[in-house]
SERO-446914 format. One record per residue (C-alpha): residue number from 1; residue in one letter; y, x, z. Coordinates in nm, 4 decimals, padded with zeros to 6 digits. Layout:
N
[NUM, A, [Y, X, Z]]
...
# end
This chain:
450
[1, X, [05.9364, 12.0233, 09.8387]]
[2, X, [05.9811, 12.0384, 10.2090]]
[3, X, [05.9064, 11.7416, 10.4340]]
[4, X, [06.2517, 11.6156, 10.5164]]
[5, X, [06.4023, 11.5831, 10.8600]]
[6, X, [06.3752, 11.2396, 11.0560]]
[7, X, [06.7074, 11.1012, 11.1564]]
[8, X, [06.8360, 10.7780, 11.2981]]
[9, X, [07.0748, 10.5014, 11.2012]]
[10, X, [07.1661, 10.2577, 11.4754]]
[11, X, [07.2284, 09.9129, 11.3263]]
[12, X, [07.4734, 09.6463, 11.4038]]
[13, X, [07.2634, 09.4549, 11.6735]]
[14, X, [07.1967, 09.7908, 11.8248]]
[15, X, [06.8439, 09.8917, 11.6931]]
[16, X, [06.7507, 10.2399, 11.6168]]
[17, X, [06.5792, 10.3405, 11.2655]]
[18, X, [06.3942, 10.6177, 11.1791]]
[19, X, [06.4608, 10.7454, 10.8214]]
[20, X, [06.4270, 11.0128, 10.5766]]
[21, X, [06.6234, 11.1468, 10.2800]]
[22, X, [06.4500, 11.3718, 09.9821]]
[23, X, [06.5182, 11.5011, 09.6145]]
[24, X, [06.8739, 11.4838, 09.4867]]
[25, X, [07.0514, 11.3766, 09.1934]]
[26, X, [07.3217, 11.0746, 09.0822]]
[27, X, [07.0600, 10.7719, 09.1462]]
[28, X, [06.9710, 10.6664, 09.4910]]
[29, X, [06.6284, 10.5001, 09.5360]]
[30, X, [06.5520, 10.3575, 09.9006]]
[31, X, [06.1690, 10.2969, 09.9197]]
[32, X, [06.1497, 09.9805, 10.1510]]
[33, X, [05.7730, 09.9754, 10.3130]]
[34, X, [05.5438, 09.6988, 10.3691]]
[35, X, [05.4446, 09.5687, 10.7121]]
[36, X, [05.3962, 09.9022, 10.8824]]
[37, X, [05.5277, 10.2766, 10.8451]]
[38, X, [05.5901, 10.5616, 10.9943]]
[39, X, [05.7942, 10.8713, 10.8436]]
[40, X, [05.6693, 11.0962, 10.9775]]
[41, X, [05.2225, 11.1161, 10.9861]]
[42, X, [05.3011, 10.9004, 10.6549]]
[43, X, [05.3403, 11.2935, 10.4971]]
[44, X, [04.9973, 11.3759, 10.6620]]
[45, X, [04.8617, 11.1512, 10.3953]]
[46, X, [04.8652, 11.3286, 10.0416]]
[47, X, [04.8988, 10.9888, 09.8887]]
[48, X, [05.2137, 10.9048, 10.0531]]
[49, X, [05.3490, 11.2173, 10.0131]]
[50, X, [05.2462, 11.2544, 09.5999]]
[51, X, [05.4332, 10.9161, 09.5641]]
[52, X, [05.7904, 11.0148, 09.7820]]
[53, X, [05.7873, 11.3594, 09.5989]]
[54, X, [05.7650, 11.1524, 09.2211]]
[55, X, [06.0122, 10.9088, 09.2799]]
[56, X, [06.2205, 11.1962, 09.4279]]
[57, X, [06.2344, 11.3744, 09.1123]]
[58, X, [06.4136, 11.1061, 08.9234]]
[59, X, [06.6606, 11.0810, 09.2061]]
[60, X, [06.7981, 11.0697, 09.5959]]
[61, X, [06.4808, 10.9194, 09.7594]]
[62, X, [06.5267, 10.7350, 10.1258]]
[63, X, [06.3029, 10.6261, 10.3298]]
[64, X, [06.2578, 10.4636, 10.6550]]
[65, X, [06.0674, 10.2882, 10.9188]]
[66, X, [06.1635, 09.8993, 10.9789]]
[67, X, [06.2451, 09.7982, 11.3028]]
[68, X, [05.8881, 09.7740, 11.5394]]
[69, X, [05.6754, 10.0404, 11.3550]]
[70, X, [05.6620, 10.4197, 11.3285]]
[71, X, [05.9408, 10.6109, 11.4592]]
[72, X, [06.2070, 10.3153, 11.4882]]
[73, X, [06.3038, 10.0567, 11.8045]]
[74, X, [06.0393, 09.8052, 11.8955]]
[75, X, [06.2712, 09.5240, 11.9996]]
[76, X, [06.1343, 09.3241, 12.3223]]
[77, X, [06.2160, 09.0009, 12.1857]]
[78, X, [05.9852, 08.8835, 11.8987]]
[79, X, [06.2919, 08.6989, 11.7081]]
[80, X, [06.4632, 09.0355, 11.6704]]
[81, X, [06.1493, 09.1590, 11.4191]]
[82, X, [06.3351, 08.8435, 11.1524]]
[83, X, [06.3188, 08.9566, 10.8382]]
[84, X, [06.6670, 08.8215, 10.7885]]
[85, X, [06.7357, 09.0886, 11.0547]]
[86, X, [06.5605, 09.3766, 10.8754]]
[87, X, [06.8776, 09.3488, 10.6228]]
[88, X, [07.0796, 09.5120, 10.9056]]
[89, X, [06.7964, 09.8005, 10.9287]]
[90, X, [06.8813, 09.8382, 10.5134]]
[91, X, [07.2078, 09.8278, 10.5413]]
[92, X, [07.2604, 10.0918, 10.8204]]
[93, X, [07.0043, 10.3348, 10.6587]]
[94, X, [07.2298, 10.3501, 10.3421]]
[95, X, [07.5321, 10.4159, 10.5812]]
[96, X, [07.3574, 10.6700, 10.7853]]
[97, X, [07.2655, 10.8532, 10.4483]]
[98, X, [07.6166, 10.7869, 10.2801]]
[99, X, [07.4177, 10.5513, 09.9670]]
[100, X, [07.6744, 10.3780, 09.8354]]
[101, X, [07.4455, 10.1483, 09.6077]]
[102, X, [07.0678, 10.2231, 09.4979]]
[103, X, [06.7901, 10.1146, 09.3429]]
[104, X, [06.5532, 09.8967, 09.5795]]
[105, X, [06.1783, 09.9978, 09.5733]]
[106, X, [05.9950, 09.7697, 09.7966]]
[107, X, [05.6251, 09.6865, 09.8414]]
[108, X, [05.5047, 09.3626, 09.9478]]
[109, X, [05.6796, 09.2057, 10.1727]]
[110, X, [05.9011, 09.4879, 10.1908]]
[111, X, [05.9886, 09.3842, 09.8188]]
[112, X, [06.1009, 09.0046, 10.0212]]
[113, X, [06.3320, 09.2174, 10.2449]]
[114, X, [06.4799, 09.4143, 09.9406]]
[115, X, [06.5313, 09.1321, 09.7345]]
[116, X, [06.7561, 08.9080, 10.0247]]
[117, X, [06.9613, 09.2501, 10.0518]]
[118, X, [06.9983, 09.2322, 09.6538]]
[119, X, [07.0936, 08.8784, 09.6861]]
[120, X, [07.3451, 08.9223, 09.9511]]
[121, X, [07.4880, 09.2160, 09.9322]]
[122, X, [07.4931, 09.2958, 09.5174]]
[123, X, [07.7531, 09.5295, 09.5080]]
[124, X, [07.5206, 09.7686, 09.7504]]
[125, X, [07.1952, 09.7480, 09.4685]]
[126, X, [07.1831, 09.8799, 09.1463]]
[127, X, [06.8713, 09.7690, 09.0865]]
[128, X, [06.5252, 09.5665, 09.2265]]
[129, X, [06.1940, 09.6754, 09.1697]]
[130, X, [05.9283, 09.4654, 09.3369]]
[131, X, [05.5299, 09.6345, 09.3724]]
[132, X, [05.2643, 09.3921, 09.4265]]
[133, X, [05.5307, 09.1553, 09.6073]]
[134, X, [05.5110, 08.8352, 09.7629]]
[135, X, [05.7526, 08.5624, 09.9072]]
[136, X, [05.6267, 08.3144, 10.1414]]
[137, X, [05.4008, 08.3496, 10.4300]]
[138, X, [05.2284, 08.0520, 10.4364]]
[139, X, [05.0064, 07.8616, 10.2035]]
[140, X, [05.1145, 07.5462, 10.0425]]
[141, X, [05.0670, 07.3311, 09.7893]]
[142, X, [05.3414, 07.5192, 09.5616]]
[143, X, [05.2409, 07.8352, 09.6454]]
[144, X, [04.8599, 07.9282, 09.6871]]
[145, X, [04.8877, 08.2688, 09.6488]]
[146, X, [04.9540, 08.2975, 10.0427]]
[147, X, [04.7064, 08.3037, 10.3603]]
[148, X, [04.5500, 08.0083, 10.4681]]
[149, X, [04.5143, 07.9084, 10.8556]]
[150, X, [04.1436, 08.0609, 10.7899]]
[151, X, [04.2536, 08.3927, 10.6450]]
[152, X, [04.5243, 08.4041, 10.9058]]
[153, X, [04.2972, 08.3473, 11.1717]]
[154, X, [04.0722, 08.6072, 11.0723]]
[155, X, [04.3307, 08.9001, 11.0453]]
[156, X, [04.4199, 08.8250, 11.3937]]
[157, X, [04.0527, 08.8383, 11.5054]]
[158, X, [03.9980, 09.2148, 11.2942]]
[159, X, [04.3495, 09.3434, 11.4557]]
[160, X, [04.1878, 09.2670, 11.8225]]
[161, X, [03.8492, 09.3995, 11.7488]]
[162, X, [03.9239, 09.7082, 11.5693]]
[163, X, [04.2821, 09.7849, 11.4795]]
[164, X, [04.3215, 10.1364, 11.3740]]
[165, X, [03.9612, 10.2058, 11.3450]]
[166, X, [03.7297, 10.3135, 11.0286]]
[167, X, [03.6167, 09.9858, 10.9937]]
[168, X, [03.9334, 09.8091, 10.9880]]
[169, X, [04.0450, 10.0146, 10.7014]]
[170, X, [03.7170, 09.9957, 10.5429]]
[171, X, [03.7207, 09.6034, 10.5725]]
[172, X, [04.0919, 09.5891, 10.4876]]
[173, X, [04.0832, 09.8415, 10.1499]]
[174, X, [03.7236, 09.7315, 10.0708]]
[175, X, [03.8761, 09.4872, 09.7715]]
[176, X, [04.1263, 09.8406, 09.6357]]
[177, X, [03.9772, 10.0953, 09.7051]]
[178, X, [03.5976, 10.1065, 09.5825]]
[179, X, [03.5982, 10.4341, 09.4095]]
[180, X, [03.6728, 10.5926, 09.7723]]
[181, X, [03.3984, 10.3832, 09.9867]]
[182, X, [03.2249, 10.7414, 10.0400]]
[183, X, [03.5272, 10.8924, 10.1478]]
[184, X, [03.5080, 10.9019, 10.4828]]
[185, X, [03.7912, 11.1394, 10.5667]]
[186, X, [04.0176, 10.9024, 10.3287]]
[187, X, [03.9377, 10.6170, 10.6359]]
[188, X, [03.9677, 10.8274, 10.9223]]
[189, X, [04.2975, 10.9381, 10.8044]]
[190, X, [04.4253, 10.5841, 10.7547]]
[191, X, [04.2651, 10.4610, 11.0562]]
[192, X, [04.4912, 10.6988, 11.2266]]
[193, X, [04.8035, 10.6319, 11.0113]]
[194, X, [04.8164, 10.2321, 11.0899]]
[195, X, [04.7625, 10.3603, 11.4785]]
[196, X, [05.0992, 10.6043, 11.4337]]
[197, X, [05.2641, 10.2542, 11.2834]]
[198, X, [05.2291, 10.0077, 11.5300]]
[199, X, [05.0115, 09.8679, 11.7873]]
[200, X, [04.8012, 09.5569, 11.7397]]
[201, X, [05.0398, 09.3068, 11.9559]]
[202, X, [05.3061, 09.4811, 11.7534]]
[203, X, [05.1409, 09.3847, 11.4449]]
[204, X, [05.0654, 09.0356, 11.5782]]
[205, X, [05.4284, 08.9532, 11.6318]]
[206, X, [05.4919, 09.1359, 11.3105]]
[207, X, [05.2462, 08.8970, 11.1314]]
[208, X, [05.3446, 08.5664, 11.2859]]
[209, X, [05.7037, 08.6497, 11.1420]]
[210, X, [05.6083, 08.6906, 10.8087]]
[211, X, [05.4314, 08.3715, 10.8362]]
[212, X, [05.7238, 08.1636, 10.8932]]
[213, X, [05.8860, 08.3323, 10.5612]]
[214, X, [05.9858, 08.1172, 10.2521]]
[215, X, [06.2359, 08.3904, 10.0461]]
[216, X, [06.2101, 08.1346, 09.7248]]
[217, X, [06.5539, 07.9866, 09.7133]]
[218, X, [06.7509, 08.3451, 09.6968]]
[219, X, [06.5115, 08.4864, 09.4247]]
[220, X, [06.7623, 08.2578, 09.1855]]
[221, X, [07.0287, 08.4032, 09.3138]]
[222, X, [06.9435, 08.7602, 09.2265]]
[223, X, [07.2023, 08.9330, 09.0105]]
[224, X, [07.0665, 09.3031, 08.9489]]
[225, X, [06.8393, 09.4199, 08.7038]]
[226, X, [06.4690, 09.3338, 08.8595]]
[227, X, [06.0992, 09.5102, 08.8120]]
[228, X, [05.8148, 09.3464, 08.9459]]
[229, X, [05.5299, 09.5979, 08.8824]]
[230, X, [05.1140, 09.5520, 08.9859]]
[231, X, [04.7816, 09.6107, 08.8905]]
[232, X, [04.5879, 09.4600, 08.6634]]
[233, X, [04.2262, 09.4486, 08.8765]]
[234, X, [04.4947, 09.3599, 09.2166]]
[235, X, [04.2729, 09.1075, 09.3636]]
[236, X, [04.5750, 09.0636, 09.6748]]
[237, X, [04.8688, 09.0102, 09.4177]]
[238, X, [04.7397, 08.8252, 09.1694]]
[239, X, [04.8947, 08.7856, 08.8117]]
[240, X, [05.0161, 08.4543, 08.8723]]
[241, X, [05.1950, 08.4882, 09.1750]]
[242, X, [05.3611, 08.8125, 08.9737]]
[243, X, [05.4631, 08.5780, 08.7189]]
[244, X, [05.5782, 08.2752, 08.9215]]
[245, X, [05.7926, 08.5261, 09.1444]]
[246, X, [05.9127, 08.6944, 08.8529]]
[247, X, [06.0216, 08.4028, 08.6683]]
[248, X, [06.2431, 08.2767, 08.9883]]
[249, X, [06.4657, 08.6016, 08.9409]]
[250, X, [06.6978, 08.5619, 08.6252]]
[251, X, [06.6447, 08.8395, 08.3338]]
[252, X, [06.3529, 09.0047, 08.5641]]
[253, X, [06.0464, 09.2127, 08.3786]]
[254, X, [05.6719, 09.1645, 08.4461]]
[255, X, [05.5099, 09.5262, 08.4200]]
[256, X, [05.0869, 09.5586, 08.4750]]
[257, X, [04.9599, 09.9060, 08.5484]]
[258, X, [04.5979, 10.0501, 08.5177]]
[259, X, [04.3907, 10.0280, 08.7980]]
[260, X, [04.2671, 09.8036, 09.1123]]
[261, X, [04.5243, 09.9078, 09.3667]]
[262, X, [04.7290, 09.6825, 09.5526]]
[263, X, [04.9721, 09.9536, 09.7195]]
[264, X, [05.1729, 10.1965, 09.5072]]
[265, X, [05.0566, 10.5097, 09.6536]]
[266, X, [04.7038, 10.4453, 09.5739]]
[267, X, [04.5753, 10.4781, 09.2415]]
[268, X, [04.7317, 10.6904, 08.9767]]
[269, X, [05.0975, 10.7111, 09.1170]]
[270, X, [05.1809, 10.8829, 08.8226]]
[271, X, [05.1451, 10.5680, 08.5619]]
[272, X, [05.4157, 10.3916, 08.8740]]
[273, X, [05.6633, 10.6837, 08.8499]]
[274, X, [05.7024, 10.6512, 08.4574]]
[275, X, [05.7497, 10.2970, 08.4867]]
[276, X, [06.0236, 10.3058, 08.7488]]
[277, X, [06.1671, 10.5633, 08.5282]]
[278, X, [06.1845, 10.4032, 08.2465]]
[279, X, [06.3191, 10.1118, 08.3813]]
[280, X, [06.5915, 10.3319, 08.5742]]
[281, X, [06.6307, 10.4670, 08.1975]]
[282, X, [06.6838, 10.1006, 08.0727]]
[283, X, [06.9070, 09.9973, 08.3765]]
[284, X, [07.1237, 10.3687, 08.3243]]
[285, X, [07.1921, 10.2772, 07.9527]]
[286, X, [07.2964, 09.9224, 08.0327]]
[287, X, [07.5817, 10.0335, 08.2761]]
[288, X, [07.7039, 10.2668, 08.0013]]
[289, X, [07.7381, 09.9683, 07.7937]]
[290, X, [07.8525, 09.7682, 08.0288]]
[291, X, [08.1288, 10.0351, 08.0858]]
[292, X, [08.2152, 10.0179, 07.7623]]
[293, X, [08.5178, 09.7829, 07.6798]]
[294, X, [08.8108, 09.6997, 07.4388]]
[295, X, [09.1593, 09.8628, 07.4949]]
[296, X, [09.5109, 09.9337, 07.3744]]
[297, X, [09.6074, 10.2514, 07.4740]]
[298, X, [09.9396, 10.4203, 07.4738]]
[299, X, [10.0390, 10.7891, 07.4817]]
[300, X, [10.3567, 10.8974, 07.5602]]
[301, X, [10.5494, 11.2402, 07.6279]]
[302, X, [10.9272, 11.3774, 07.6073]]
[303, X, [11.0263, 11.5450, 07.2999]]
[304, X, [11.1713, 11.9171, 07.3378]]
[305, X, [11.1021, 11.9320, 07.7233]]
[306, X, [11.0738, 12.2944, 07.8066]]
[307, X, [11.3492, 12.3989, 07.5849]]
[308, X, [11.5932, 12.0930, 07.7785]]
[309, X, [11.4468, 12.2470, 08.1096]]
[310, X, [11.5392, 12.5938, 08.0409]]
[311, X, [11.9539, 12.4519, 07.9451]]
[312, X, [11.9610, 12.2625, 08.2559]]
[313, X, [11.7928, 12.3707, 08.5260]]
[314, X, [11.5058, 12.3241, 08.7478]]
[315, X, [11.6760, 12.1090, 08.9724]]
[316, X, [11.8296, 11.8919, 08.7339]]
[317, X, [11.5295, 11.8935, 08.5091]]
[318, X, [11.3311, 11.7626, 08.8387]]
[319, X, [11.5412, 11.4824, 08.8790]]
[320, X, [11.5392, 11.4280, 08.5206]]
[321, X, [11.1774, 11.3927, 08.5096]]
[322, X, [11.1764, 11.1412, 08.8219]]
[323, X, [11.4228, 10.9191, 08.6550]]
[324, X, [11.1708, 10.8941, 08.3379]]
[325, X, [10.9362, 10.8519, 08.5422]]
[326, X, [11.0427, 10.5557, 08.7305]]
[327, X, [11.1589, 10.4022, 08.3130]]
[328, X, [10.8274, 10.4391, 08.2343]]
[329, X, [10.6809, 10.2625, 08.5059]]
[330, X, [10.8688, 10.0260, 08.5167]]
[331, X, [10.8289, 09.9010, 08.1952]]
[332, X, [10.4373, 09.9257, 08.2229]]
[333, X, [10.4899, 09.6781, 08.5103]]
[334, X, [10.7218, 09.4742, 08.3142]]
[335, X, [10.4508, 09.4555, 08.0055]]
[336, X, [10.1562, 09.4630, 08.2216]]
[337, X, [10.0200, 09.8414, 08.1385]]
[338, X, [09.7625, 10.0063, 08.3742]]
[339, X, [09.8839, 10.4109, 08.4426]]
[340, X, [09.5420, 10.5754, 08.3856]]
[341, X, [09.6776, 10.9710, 08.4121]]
[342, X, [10.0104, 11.1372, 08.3918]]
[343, X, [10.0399, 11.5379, 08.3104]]
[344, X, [10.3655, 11.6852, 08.3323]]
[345, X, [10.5862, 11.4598, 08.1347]]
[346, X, [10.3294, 11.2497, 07.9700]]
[347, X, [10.1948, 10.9238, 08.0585]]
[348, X, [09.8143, 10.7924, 07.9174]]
[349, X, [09.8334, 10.3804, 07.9930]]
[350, X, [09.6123, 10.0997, 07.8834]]
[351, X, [09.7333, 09.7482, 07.7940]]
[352, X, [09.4805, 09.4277, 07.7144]]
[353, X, [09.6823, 09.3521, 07.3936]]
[354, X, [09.8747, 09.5591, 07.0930]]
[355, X, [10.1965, 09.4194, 07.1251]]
[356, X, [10.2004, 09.4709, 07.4441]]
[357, X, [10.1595, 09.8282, 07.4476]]
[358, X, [10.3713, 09.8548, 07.1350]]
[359, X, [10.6684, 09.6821, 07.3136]]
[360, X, [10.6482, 09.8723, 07.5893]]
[361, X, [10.7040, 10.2124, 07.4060]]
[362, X, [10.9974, 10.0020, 07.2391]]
[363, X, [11.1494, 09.9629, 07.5402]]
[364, X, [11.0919, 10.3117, 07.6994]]
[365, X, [11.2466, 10.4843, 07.3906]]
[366, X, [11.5821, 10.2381, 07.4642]]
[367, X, [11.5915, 10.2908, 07.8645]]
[368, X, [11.5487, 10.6586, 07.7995]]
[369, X, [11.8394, 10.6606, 07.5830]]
[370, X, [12.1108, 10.7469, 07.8403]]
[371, X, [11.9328, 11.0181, 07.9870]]
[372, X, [11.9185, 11.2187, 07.6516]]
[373, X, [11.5320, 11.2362, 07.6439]]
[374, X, [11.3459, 11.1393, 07.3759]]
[375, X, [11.0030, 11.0567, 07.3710]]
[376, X, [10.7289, 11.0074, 07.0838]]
[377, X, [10.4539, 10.7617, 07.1083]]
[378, X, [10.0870, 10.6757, 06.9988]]
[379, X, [09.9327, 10.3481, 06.9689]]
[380, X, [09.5771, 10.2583, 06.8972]]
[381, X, [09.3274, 09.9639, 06.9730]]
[382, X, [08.9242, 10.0658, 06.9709]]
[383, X, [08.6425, 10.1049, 07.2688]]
[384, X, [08.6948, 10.2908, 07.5118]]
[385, X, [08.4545, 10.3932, 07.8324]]
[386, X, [08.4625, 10.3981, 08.1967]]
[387, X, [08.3517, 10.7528, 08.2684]]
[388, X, [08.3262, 10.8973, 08.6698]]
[389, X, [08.5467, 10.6394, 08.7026]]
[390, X, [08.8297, 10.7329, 08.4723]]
[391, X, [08.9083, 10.5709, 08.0976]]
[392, X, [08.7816, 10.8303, 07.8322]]
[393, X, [08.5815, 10.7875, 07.4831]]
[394, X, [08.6676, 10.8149, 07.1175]]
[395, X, [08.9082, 10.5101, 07.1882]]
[396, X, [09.1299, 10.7384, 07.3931]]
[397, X, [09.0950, 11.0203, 07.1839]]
[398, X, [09.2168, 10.8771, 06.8467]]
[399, X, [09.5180, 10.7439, 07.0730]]
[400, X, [09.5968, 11.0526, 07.1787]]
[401, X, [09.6219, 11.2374, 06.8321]]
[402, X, [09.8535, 10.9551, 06.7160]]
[403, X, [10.0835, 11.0032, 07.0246]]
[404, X, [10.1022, 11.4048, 06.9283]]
[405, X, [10.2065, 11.2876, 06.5605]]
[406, X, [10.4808, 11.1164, 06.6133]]
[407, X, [10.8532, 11.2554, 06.6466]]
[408, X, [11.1394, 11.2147, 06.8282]]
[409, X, [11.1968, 10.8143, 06.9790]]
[410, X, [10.8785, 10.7620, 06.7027]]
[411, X, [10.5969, 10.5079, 06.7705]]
[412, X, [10.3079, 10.5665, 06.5287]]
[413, X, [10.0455, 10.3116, 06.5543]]
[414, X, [09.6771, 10.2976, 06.3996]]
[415, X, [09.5789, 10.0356, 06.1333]]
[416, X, [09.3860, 09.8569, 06.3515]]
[417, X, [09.6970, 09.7879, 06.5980]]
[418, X, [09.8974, 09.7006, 06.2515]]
[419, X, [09.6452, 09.4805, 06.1614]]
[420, X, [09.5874, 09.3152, 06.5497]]
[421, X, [09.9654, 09.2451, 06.5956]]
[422, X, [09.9972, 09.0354, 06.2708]]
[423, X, [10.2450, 08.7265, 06.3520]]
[424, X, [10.3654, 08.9371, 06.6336]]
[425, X, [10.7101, 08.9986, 06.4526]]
[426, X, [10.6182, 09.3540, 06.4730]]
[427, X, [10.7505, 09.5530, 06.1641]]
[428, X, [10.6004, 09.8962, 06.0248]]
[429, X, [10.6222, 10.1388, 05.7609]]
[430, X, [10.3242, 10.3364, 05.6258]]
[431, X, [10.3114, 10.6801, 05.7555]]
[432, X, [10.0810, 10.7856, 05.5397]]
[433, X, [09.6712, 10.8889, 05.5637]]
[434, X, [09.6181, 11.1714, 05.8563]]
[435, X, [09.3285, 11.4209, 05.9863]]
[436, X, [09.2987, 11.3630, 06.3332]]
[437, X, [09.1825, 11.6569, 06.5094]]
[438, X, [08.8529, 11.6262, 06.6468]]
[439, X, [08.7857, 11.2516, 06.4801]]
[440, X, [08.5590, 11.1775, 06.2239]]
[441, X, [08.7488, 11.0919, 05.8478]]
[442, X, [09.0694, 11.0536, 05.8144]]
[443, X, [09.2809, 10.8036, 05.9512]]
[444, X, [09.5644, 10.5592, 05.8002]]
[445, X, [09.9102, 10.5815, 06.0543]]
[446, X, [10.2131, 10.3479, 06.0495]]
[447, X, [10.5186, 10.3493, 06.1978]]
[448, X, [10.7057, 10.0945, 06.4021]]
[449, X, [11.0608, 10.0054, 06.2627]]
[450, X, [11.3299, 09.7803, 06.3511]]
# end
């Protein structure tokens, strides 16, 4: 796969990101980093690169630098590095790459800046998934799991001494990465990475902000299905900050992976990728159902059309065809019918109850009566599914059959519409046991009568 091209998305209070686009397919996944990035050298590390190419085989993978590392603005003001502001960086990345909602990937603190956007802006995420994450900056009583003054304190006095060095990276992976202590390239080419990402006042300022984060009271709020994966030997995320973050967000999953790692793209990437993708599997088969919902559906078309076209005209049979039109509609306004599609002389309309729909072709068949067209109708109640945004299933199916039944100024109706509209004052006759073409078994019709 070739390294994508860098481009840039200015956000709303006028910052410039850097940001990346890779793989293809319906899902978007936006990979929100940590503390530092860079989208460009990140490629020059195979790790990196093994991880963006995975997750960009199960979909539309974007990346990007946050504002003050790698290739993005590093604002002047130390209040404009907010995490509150990074939301703007999100939100202008998914413009830039025309995302209307994806899946949020984000590690650490990243995860923090993922989650508010969830929270705010749920119609943009599908989904949440949260690696090794963590939501408050500060130690407290409630939530040890943070850096105390001491462990502060010394981060500050390793990013003076020897930020971007071997032994920076040796001292900060020395907990994650054991099984590559005698890889010295490994260092080198990390200790070069964090330099491409930011500088150490950079990462200072970038520290002291996450400090002053406490991201607990949105996690509540949190509407989209929610991952939090880590590692079981993670000695930096520990299980019970996992849990205690994961039981703020409603309906959200705990998943442990093999392995020691505290970043994703250490480790066996490989055991992260399936997870993700079987969540996204979960998440996929949810929306289906959620798609799925309970309809009345009415078919209609005119009886005999081409062979009344061909005795009148094409200009008369135009203005014909408007005037049934406009019946039609009208009466699905009148009985509160939603026009899904309309073919030639034909509508397809959904109603939220029987009678509705039943009374409606009732009262098309008697407006039409002046105008000398006759029309035949179908009635049936079942499931039907939103599908690329249209109404289709086996709902709309059976429906249709029924419609192409019927006869002249005829409403045929399933049982399961007889059987709904009980009380209704609705009267049928039995029409009799049919095959429907293309529907399992056969299928018991009735027809509405005076």
């Amino acid at each position: 796969m070739k390294i994508p091209q860098t481009k840039y998305a200015k956000t709303v209070d006028g910052i410039h990101i850097a940001y990346q686009v890779l793989g293809q397919g319906p899902t978007d996944i936006v990979y929100t980093p940590g503390f530092i990035s860079n989208v460009d050298t990140a490629w020059d590390q195979g790790r990196h690169a093994q991880l963006f190419r995975r997750l960009a085989a199960l979909g539309r993978l974007i990346i990007f630098d946050r504002r003050g590392t790698g290739l993005s603005d590093h604002p002047d003001r130390e209040e404009s590095l907010a995490l509150e502001l990074g939301m703007n960086d999100l939100r202008a990345v998914m413009d830039a790459a025309e995302s209307e909602r994806a899946v949020l990937f984000g590690f650490e603190e990243g995860g923090t800046l993922a989650a508010m956007f969830a929270a705010g802006s749920p119609d943009r995420a599908s989904a949440l998934i949260l690696f090794s994450p963590w939501i408050k900056g500060r130690r407290s009583l409630d939530y040890p799991w943070a850096w105390s003054d001491e462990e502060s304190q010394a981060w500050d006095q390793h990013v003076e001494e020897a930020w971007g060095t071997e032994p920076f990276m040796r001292w900060l992976l020395s907990a994650e990465a054991q099984e590559l202590s005698g890889d010295a390239r490994f260092f080198e080419d990390h200790a070069r990475y964090f330099r491409s990402c930011a500088s150490p006042g950079t990462i200072q300022a970038i520290v002291k902000m996450q400090e002053e984060v406490d991201a607990r009271p949105i996690l509540p709020t949190i509407s989209v299905p929610t991952l939090t994966l880590r590692r079981v030997g993670d000695k930096v995320a520990t299980l019970d900050e996992a849990r205690y973050i994961t039981n703020l967000i409603p309906g959200a999953k705990l998943v442990e992976l093999e392995g020691n790692e505290h970043v994703p793209f250490l480790g066996d990437t490989d055991e992260v990728v399936v997870a993700v993708e079987t969540f996204l599997a979960g998440v996929r088969h949810e929306e289906i159902e959620f798609d799925r919902f309970l309809a009345s559906v009415l078919f209609t078309d005119v009886v005999g059309s081409t062979a009344r076209a061909a005795e009148i005209g094409d200009r008369s049979w135009r203005a014909l065809i408007e005037r049934h039109h406009a019946i039609v509609r009208a009466m699905l306004t009148r009985y509160r019918g939603n026009e899904i599609d309309t073919a030639g002389d034909g509508f397809f309309s959904t109603f939220d109850g029987p009678a509705r729909a039943v009374r409606c072709a009732e009262q098309i068949i008697e407006a039409l009566e002046p105008t000398g067209l006759r029309i035949r109708a179908g009635v049936h109640t079942g499931e039907v599914q939103t599908i690329d945004g249209k109404v289709g299933g086996l709902g709309v199916v059976i429906g249709a059959r029924i419609g192409a039944l019927a006869g002249p100024s005829e409403i045929l109706v399933s049982q399961t519409v007889r059987d709904l509209v009980a009380g209704s004052g609705l009267m049928f006759e039995d029409a009799g046991e049919h095959e429907l073409k293309g529907v399992p078994d056969r299928w018991h019709l009735y027809r509405v009568v005076e």
